[in-house]
C-alpha positions as CSV (number, residue, x, y, z in Angstrom):
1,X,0.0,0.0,0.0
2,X,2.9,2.3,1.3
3,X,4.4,2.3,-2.4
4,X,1.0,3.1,-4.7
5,X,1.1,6.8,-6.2
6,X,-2.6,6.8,-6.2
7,X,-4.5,9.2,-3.5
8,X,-7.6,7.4,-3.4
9,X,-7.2,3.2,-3.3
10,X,-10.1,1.1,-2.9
11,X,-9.6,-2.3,-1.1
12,X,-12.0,-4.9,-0.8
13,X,-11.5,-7.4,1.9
14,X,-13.1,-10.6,2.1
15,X,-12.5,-11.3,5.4
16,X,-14.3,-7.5,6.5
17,X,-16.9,-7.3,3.6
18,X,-18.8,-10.0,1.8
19,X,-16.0,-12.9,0.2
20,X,-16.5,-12.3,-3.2
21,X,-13.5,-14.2,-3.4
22,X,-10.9,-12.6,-6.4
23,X,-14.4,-11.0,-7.7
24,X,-14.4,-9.0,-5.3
25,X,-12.0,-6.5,-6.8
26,X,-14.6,-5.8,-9.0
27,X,-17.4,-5.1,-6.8
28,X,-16.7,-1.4,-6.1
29,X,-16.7,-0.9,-9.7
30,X,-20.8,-1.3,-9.5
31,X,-20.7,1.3,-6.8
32,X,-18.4,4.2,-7.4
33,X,-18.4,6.3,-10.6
34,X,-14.3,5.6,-10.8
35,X,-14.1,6.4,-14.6
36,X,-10.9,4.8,-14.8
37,X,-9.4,1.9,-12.2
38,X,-5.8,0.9,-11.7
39,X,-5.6,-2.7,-10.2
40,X,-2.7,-5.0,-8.7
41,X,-2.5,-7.7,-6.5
42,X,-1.0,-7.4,-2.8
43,X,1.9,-10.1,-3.7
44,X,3.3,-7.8,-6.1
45,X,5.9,-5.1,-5.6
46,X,4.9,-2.6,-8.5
47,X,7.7,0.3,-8.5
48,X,5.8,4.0,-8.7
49,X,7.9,4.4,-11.8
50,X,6.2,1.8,-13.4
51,X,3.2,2.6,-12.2
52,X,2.9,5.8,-13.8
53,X,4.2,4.5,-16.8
54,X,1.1,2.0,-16.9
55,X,-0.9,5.4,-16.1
56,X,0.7,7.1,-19.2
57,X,-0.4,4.1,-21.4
58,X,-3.8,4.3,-20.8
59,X,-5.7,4.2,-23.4
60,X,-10.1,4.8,-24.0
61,X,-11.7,1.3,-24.2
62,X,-8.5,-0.9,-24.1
63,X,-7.9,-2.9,-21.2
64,X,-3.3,-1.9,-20.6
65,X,-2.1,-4.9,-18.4
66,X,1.7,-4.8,-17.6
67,X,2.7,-8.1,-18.5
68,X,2.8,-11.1,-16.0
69,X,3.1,-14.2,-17.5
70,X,7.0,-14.6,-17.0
71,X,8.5,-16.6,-19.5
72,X,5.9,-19.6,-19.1
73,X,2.7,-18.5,-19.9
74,X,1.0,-21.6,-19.7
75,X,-1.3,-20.8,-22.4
76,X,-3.0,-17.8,-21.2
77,X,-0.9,-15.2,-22.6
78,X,-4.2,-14.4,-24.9
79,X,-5.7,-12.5,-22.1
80,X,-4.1,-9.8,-19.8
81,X,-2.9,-10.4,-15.8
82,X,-4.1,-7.5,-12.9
83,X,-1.5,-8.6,-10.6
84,X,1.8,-6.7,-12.1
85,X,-0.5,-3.3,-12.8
86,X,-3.3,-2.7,-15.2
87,X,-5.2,0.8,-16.0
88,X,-8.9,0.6,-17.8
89,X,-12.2,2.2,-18.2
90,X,-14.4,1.5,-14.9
91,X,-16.7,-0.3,-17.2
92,X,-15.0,-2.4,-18.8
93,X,-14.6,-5.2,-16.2
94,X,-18.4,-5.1,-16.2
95,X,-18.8,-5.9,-19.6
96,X,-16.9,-8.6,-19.9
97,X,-18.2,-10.3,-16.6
98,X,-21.7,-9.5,-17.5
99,X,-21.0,-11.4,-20.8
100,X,-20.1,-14.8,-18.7
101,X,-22.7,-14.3,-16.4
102,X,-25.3,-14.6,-19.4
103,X,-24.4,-18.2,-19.9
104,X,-23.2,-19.2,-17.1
105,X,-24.1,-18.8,-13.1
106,X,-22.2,-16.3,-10.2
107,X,-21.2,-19.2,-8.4
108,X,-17.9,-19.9,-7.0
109,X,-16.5,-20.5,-10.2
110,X,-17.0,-17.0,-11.2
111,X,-16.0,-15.4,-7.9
112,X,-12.8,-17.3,-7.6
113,X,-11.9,-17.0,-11.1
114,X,-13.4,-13.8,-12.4
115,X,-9.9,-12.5,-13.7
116,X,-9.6,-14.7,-15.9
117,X,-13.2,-14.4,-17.2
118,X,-13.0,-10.8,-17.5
119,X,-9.5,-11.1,-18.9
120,X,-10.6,-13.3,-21.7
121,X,-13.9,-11.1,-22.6
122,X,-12.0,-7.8,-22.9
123,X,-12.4,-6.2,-25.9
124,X,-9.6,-5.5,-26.9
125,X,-6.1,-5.3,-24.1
126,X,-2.7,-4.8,-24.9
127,X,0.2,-5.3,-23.0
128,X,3.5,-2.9,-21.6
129,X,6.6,-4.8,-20.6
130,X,7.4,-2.9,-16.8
131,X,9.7,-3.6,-14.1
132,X,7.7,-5.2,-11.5
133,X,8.4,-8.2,-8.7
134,X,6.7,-10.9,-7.1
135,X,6.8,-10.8,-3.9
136,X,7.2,-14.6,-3.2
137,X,7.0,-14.7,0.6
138,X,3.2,-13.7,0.1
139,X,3.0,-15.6,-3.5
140,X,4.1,-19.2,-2.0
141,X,2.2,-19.0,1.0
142,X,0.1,-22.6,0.7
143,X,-2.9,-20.5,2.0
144,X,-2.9,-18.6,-1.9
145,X,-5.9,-19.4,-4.2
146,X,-2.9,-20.3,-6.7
147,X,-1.7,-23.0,-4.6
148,X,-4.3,-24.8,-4.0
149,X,-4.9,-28.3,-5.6
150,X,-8.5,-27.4,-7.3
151,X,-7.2,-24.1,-8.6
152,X,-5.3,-25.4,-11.9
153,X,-8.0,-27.5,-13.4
154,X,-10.6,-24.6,-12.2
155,X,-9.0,-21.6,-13.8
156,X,-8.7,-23.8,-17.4
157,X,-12.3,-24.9,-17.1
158,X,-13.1,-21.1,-16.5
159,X,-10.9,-19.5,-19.3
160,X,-12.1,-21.9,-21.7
161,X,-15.7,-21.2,-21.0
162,X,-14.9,-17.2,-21.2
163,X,-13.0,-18.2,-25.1
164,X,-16.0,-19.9,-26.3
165,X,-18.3,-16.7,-24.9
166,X,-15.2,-14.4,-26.9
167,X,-15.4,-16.7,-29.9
168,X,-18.9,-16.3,-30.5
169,X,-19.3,-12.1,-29.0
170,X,-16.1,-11.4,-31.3
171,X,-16.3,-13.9,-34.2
């Protein structure tokens, strides 16, 4: 928190407010007129350099991500990541999540994976290359979402329900 630029940072906690689970970042987007929303996760050091370089690459309607698939994607480098620092439209999230929610229910599937849903269902997203770090003492932790057995086979059924939703919205 100490090393964000931004003056006003919105933080949903599950374990105060409801546990939307990783959904939850989305939430205050229904509530607040933001206009536009910069997002990371709390295992990432993001330097304030970069972070106003992500600001500076903003673009109307386009979902910038700074990229955070390392050097093994595992085949979701179609889609942008939050965690290493992303800027877009307020609305946009929405969209996308809306989109899913069409075809499929807001059950823990969606509130656990909901980055990858509305990741998938952007638009359109491109991708800066910024200095960034993961900060592994939090990222290992065996309490993290990503470290849990279920999570793997999860996020893949997830994505690959958001691509067929993209392939038929954007073919």
């Amino acid at each position: 928190m100490d090393s964000l630029i931004f003056d006003d940072v919105i933080v949903w906690d599950n374990s105060v407010q409801e546990d939307r689970k990783t959904a939850g970042r989305y939430w205050p987007l229904l509530e607040a007129n933001l206009g536009v929303v910069y997002f990371q996760d709390d295992d990432v050091f993001v330097p304030p350099d970069t972070q106003r370089r992500i600001v500076e690459s903003y673009m109307p309607g386009v979902m910038v991500a700074n990229y955070g698939h390392g050097e093994t994607p595992d085949g979701y480098d179609d889609m942008p990541l939050l965690h290493a620092g992303a800027i877009v439209d307020s609305g946009l999230p929405w969209i996308g999540l809306d989109r899913y929610l069409e075809f499929h229910p807001l059950d823990d599937d969606f509130l656990y994976e909901a980055d990858f849903i509305a990741g998938i269902l952007y638009d359109t997203f491109t991708h800066v290359h910024l200095p960034h770090e993961i900060v592994m003492e939090i990222a290992q932790h065996p309490s993290r979402m990503c470290n849990q057995p279920w999570q793997k086979e999860r996020k893949l059924k997830i994505t690959n329900r958001a691509r067929v939703i993209r392939d038929m919205v954007f073919a």
